[in-house]
C-alpha positions as CSV (number, residue, x, y, z in Angstrom):
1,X,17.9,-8.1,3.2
2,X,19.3,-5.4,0.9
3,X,22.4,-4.1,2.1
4,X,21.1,-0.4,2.0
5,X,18.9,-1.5,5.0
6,X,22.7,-1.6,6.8
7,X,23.6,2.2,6.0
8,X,22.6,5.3,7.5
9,X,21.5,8.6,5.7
10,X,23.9,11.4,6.1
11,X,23.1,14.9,6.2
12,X,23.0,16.4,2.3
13,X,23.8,20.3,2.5
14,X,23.6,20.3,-1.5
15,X,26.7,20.8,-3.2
16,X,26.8,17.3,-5.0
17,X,25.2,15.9,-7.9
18,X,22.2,13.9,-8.1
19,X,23.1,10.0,-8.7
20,X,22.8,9.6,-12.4
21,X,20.8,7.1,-14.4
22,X,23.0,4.1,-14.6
23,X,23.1,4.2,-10.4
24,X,19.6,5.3,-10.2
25,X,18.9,1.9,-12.3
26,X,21.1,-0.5,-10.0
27,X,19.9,1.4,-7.0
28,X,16.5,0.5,-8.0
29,X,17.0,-3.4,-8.2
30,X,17.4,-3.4,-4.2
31,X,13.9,-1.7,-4.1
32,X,11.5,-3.0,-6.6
33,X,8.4,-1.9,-5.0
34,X,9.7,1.6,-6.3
35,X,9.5,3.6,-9.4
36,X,11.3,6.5,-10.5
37,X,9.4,9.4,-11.3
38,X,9.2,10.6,-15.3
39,X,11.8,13.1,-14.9
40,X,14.3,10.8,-12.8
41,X,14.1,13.3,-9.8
42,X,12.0,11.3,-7.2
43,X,10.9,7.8,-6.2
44,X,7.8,6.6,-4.9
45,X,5.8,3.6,-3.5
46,X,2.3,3.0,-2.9
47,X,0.5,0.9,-0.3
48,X,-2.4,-0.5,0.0
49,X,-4.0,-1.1,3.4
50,X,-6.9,-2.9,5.1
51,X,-8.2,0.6,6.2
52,X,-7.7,3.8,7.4
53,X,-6.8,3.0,11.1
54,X,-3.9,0.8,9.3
55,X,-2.8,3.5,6.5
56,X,-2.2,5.8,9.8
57,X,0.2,3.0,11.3
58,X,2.1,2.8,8.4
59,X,2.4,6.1,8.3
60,X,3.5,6.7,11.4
61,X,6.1,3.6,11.2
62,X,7.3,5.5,8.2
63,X,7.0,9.2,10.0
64,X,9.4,7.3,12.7
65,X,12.0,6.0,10.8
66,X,12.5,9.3,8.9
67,X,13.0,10.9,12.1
68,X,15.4,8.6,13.2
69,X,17.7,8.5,9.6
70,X,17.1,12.8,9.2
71,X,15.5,12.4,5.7
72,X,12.0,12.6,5.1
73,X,9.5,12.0,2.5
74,X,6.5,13.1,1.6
75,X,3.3,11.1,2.5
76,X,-0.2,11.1,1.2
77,X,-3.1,8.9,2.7
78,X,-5.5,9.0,0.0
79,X,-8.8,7.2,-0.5
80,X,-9.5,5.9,3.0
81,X,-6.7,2.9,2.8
82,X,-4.1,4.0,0.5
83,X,-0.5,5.6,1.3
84,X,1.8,7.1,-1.4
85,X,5.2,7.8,0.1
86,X,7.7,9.9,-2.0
87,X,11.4,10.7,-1.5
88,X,13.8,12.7,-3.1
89,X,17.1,14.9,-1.9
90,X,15.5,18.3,-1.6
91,X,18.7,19.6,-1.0
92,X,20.1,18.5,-4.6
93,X,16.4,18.4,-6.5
94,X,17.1,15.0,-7.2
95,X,17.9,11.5,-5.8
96,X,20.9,10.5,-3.7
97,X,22.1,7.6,-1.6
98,X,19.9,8.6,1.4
99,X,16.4,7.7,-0.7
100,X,17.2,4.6,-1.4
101,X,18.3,3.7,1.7
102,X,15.2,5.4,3.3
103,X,13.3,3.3,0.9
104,X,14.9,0.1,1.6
105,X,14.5,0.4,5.4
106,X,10.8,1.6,4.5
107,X,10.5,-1.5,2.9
108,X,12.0,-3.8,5.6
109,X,9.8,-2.4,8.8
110,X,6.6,-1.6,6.2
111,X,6.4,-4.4,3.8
């Protein structure tokens, strides 16, 4: 269990800086299914699904859980059984605590 799965997101009004590099890159170790977009700004995951009926649930788990933390990705069903989920602080235009602990918690109730 990563211990970003214990934390809640808190509201970002802007006014801080995005997380730099260096926390970006130790972040990342508690969600390895993620990468970090080529300008460092965003992080996304992709799943794979048995079909379309299942790439809905997912998205609705995920569509659920944003609710309930107050941060919200983008998601894209593509194909007929794929989901692409992306997060960033739209806020800041860049990545903050909240994504990664959206991302963890996407990856404990998601797989």
């Amino acid at each position: 269990m990563s211990l970003l799965t214990e934390k809640k997101c808190v509201p970002c009004e802007g006014g801080m800086s995005s997380l730099g590099e260096d926390s970006v890159a130790r972040m990342l170790q508690e969600v390895p299914q993620w990468r970090v977009s080529e300008d460092g700004t965003r992080i996304t995951r992709d799943f794979k699904c048995k079909d379309f009926a299942t790439a809905v649930a997912l998205v609705n788990r995920v569509a659920a859980l944003a609710e309930e933390e107050g941060h919200h990705p983008d998601i894209l069903i593509h194909g007929w059984n794929k989901v692409k989920i992306e997060t960033w602080t739209h806020a800041i235009h860049g990545l903050s605590e909240n994504d990664f602990i959206l991302a963890a918690k996407i990856d404990e109730c998601c797989g």
